[in-house]
TORLUM-868407 format. One record per residue (C-alpha): residue in one letter; x, z, y; residue number from 1. Coordinates in Angstrom, 1 decimal, m for minus. Each point is the difference from the previous one (the first is absolute). Layout:
N
<A <X Z Y> NUM>
...
END
This chain:
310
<X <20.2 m3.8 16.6> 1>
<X <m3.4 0.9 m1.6> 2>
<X <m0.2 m1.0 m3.5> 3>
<X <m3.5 m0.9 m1.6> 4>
<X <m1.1 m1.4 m2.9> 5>
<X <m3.4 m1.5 m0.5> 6>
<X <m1.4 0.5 m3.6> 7>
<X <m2.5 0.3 m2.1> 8>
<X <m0.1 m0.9 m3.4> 9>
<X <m3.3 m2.2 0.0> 10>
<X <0.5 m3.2 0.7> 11>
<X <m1.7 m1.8 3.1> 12>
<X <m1.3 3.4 2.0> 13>
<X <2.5 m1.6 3.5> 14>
<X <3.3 1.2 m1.1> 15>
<X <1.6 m3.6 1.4> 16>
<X <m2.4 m0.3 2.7> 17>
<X <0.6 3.2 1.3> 18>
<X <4.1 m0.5 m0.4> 19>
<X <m0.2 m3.4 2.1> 20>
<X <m2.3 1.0 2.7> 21>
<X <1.2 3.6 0.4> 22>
<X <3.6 m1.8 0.7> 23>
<X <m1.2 m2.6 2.1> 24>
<X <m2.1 2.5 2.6> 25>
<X <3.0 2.2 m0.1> 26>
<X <2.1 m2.8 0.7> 27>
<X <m2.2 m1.2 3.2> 28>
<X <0.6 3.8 1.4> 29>
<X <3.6 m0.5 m0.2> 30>
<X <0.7 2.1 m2.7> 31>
<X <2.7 m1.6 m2.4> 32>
<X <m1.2 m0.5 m3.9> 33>
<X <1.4 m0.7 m3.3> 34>
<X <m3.0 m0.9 m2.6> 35>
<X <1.6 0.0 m3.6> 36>
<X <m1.9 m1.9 m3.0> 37>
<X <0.7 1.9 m3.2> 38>
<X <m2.8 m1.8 m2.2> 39>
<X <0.6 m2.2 m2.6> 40>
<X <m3.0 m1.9 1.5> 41>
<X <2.0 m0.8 3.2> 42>
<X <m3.6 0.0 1.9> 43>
<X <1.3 1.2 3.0> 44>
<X <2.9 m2.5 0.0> 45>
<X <m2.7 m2.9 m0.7> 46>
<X <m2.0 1.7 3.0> 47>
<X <2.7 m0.9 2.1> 48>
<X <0.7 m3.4 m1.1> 49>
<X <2.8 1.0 m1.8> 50>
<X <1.1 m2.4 m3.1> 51>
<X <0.5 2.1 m2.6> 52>
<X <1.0 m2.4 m2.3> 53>
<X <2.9 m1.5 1.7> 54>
<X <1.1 3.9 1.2> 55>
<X <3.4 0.5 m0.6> 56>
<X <0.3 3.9 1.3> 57>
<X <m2.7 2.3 m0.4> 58>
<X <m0.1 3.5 m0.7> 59>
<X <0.7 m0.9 m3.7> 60>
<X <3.4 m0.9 1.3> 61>
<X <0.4 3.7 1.4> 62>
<X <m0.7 2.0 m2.9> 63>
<X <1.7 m2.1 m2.4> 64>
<X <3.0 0.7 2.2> 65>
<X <0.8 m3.3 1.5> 66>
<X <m0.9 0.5 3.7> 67>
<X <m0.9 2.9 2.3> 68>
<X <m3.3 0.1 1.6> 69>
<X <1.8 m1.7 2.9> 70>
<X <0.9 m3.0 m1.4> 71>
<X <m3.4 m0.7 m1.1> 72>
<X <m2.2 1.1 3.1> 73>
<X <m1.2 m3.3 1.6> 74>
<X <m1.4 m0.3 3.2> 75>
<X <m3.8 m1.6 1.0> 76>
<X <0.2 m0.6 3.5> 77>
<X <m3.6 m1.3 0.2> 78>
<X <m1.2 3.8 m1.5> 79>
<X <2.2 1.9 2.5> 80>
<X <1.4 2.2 m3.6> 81>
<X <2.2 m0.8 m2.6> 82>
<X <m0.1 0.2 m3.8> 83>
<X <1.6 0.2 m3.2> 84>
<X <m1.8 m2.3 m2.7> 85>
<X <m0.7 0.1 m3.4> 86>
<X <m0.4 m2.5 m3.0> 87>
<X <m0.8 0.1 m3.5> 88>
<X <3.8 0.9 m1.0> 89>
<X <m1.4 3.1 0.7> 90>
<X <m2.1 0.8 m2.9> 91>
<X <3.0 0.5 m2.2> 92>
<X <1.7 2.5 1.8> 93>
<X <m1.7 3.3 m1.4> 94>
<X <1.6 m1.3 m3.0> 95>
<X <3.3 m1.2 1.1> 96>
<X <0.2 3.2 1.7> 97>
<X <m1.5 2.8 m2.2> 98>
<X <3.7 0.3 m1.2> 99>
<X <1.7 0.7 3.1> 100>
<X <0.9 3.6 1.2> 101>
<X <m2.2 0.7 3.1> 102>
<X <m2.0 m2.7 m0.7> 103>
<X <m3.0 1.8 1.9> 104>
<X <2.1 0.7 2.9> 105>
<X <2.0 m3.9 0.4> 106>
<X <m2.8 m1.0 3.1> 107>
<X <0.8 3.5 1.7> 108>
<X <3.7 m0.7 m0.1> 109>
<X <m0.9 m3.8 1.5> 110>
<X <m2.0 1.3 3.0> 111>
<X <2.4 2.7 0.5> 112>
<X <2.5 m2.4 0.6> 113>
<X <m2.0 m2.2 2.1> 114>
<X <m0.7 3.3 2.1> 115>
<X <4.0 0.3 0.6> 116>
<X <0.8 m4.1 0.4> 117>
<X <m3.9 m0.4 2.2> 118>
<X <m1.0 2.6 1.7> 119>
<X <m2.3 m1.8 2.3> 120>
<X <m2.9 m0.2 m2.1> 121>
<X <m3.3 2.6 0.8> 122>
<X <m1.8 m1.0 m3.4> 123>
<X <0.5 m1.1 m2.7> 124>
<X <m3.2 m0.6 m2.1> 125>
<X <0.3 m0.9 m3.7> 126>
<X <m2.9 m2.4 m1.7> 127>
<X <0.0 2.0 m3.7> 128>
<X <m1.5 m1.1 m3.4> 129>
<X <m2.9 0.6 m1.5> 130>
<X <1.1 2.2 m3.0> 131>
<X <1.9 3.2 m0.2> 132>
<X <3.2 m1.2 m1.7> 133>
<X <3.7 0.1 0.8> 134>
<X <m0.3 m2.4 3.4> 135>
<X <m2.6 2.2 1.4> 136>
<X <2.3 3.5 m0.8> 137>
<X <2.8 m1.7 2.0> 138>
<X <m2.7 m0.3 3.3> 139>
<X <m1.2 3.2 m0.4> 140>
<X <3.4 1.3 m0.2> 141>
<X <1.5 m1.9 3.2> 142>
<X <m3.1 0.9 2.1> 143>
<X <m1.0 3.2 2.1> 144>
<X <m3.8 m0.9 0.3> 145>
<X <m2.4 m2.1 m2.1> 146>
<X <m3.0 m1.9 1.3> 147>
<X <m2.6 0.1 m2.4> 148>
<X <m3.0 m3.2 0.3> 149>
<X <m3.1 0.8 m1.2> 150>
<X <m3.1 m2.3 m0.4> 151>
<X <m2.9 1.6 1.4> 152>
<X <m1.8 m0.9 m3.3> 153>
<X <m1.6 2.1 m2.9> 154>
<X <3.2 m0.1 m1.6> 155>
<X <2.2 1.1 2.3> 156>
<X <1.2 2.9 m1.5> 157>
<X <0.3 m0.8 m3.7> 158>
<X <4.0 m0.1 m0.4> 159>
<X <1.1 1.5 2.8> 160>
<X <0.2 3.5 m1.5> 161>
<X <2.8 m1.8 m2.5> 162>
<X <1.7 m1.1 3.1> 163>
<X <0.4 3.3 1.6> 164>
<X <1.5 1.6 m3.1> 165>
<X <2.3 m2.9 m0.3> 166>
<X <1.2 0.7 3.8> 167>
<X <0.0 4.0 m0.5> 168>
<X <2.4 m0.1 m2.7> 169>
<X <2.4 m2.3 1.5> 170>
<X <m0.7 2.4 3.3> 171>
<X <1.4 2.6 m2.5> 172>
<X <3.0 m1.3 m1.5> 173>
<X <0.9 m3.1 1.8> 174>
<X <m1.3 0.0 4.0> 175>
<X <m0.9 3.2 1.4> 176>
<X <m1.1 m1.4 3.1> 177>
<X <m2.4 m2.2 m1.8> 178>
<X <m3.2 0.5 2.4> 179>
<X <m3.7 m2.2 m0.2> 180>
<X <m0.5 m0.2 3.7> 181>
<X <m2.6 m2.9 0.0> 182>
<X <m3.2 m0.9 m2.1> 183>
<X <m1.1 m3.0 2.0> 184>
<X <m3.4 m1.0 m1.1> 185>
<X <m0.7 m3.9 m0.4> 186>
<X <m2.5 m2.7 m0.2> 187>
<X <m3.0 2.6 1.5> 188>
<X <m3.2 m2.2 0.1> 189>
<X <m1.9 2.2 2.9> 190>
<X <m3.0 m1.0 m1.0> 191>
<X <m0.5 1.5 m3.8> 192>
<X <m1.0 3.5 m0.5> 193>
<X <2.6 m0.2 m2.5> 194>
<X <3.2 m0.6 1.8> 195>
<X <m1.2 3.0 2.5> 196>
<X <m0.3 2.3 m2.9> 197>
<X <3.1 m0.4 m1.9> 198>
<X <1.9 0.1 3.7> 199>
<X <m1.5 3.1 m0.1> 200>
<X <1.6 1.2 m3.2> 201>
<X <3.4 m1.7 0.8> 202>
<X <0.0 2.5 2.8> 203>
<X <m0.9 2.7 m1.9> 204>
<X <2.5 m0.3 m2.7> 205>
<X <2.9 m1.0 2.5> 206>
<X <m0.8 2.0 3.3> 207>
<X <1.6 m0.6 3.1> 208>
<X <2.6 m2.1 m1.8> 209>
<X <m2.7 m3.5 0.0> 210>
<X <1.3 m2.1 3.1> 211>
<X <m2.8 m0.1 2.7> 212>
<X <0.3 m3.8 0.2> 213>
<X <m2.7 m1.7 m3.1> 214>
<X <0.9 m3.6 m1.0> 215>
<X <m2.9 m1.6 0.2> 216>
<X <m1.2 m2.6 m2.3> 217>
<X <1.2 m3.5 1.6> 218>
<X <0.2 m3.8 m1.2> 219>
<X <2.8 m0.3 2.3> 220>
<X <2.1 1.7 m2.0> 221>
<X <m0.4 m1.5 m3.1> 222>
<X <0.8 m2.8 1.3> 223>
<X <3.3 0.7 1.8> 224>
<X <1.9 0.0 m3.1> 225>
<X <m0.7 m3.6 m0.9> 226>
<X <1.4 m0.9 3.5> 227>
<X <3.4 1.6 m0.3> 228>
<X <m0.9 2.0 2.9> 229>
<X <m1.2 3.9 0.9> 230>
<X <m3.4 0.5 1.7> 231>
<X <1.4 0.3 3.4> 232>
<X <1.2 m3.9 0.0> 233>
<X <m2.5 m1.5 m2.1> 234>
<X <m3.1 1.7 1.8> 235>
<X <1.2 2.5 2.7> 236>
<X <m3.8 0.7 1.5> 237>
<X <m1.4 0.9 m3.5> 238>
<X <m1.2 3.8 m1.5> 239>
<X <3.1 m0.3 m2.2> 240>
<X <2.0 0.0 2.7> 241>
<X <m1.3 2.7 1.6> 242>
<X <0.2 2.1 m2.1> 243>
<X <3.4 m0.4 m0.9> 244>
<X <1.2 0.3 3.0> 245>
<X <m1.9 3.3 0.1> 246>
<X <1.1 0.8 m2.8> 247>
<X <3.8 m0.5 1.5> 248>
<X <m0.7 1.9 3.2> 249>
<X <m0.8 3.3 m2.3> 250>
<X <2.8 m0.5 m2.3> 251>
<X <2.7 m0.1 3.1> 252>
<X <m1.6 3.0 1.4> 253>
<X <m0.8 1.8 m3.4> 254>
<X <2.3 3.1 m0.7> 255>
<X <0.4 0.4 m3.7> 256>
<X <0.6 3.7 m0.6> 257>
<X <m3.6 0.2 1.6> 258>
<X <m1.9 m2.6 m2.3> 259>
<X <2.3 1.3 m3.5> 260>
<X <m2.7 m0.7 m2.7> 261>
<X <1.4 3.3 m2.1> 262>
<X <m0.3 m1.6 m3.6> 263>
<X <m1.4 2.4 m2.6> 264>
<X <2.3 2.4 m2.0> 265>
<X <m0.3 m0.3 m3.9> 266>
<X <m3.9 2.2 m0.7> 267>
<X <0.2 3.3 m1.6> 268>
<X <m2.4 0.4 m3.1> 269>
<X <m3.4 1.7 0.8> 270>
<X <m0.6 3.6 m0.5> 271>
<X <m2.7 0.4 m2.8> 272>
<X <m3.1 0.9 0.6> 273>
<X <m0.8 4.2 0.5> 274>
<X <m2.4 m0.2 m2.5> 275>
<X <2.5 m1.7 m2.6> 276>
<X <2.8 2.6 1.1> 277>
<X <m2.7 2.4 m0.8> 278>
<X <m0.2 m0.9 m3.4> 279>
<X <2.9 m0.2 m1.0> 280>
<X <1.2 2.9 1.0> 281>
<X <m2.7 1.6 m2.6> 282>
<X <1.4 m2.3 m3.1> 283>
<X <2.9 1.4 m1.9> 284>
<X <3.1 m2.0 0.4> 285>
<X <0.2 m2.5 m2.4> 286>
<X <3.0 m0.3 m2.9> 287>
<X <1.5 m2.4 m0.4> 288>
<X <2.9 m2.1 1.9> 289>
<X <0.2 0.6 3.8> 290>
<X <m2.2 m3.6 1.6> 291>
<X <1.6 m2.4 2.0> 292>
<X <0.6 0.3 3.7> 293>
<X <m1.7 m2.8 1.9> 294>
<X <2.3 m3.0 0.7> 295>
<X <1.9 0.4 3.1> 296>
<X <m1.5 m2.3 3.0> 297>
<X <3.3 m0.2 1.5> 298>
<X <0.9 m1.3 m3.4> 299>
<X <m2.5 m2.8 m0.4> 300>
<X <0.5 m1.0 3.3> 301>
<X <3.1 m0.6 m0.4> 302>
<X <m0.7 m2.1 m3.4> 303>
<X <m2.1 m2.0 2.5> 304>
<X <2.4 m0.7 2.1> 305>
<X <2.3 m1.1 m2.8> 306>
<X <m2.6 m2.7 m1.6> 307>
<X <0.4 m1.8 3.6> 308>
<X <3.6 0.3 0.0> 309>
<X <0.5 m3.2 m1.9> 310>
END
């Protein structure tokens, strides 16, 4: 089973959209998918006409402990996929769970069991939050491969450099086999200058590893969500639709060791400049008490990581 979670920490760059309409064209080519809704928000359970309020099991109920993954997963016929949902419940549970041994680790645990007990499934795709707390560790720790959505605006970028040290530290001590195999580029208005040239730089920044397939800017899709329904049954013939099922077609036939984003190692401090070395290696050494060694980068990265810990 491939394992991927969509994420970025901005809110509204196609995270859910790209969760429900990835699952759905995988679904139509037979392939067998579990979507999983870990945000407090529960968009992707409203998406799919889900009521949240009346919910009873939803992935709360797994990492409190009370069910497995199985006894939660529900089944949408009309879609072709199924799903676990979500509900405000969840917005607690970094706090409830911030006590518990493993606490990064309890989603792992819950699709490793659904592994043993289901084998069947070929994806399972998981809808994360916008933020890089406790709820998002868990996804990035169950998953091999993230899919990163990126607006194909002037902001693009801004944030996602947090992200990726976020994901290379729990690469390092929780998920070695953490791997970005997608940036998937969204809402690209072909017609501006604009969205051309900060394509442009997406591909530049994240090589080979930006998905072929562009999202392109469609009403369609906005309004799915209001009709319970994914693109493909609310309007089959539109671009949206297209492009997610072209989008599908090159993640079924993508091979991940070949499209591994290689996330950057912690920078070493420059060297100074000659003309500075020169200099001071005229100047007597000063008295005094030896100075202070730069601050580790492992080290602050690692203070980083704690801040989002919760």
């Amino acid at each position: 089973m491939r394992k991927i979670a969509v994420i970025n920490q901005k809110g509204g760059v196609g995270k859910t959209t790209t969760v429900v309409n990835l699952a759905a064209a995988l679904a139509r080519m037979g392939q067998r998918v579990l979507a999983l809704d870990i945000d407090p928000q529960a968009n992707l359970s409203v998406h799919l006409n889900i009521d949240v309020a009346t919910a009873e099991r939803t992935i709360y109920e797994v990492l409190s402990g009370t069910f497995s993954l199985t006894d939660v997963i529900q089944t949408l016929p009309d879609e072709g996929f199924d799903m676990v949902s979500s509900n405000i419940d969840l917005a607690g549970a970094e706090i409830e769970l911030v006590s518990q041994m493993g606490r990064e680790t309890i989603l792992r645990d819950a699709v490793d069991a659904l592994c043993k007990s289901s084998p069947d499934y070929d994806f399972l795709i998981i809808d994360c939050p916008p933020s890089l707390g406790l709820l998002t560790i868990n996804s990035l720790t169950a998953v091999r491969e993230l899919f990163i959505p990126l607006q194909v605006q002037f902001f693009a970028l801004q944030g996602v450099t947090k992200l990726l040290e976020i994901a290379n530290l729990v690469r390092s001590r929780l998920n070695p086999d953490l791997e970005i195999t997608g940036i998937i580029p969204q809402m690209f208005d072909q017609r501006t200058k604009l969205s051309h040239e900060v394509l442009e730089e997406i591909h530049t920044f994240f090589k080979n590893t930006v998905t072929n397939t562009v999202v392109r800017s469609n009403i369609r899709l906005a309004e799915a969500p209001s009709h319970g329904k994914s693109i493909f049954r609310h309007a089959p013939s539109s671009f949206g639709a297209a492009d997610y099922q072209a989008l599908a077609e090159e993640v079924l036939n993508m091979v991940p060791q070949e499209r591994v984003y290689q996330m950057p190692e912690i920078p070493e401090l420059p060297p100074e400049p000659a003309a500075e070395q020169t200099q001071k290696s005229e100047e007597p050494p000063a008295e005094g008490p030896p100075s202070e060694e730069p601050k580790d980068k492992q080290l602050e990265v690692e203070e980083t990581f704690m801040k989002h810990e919760v």
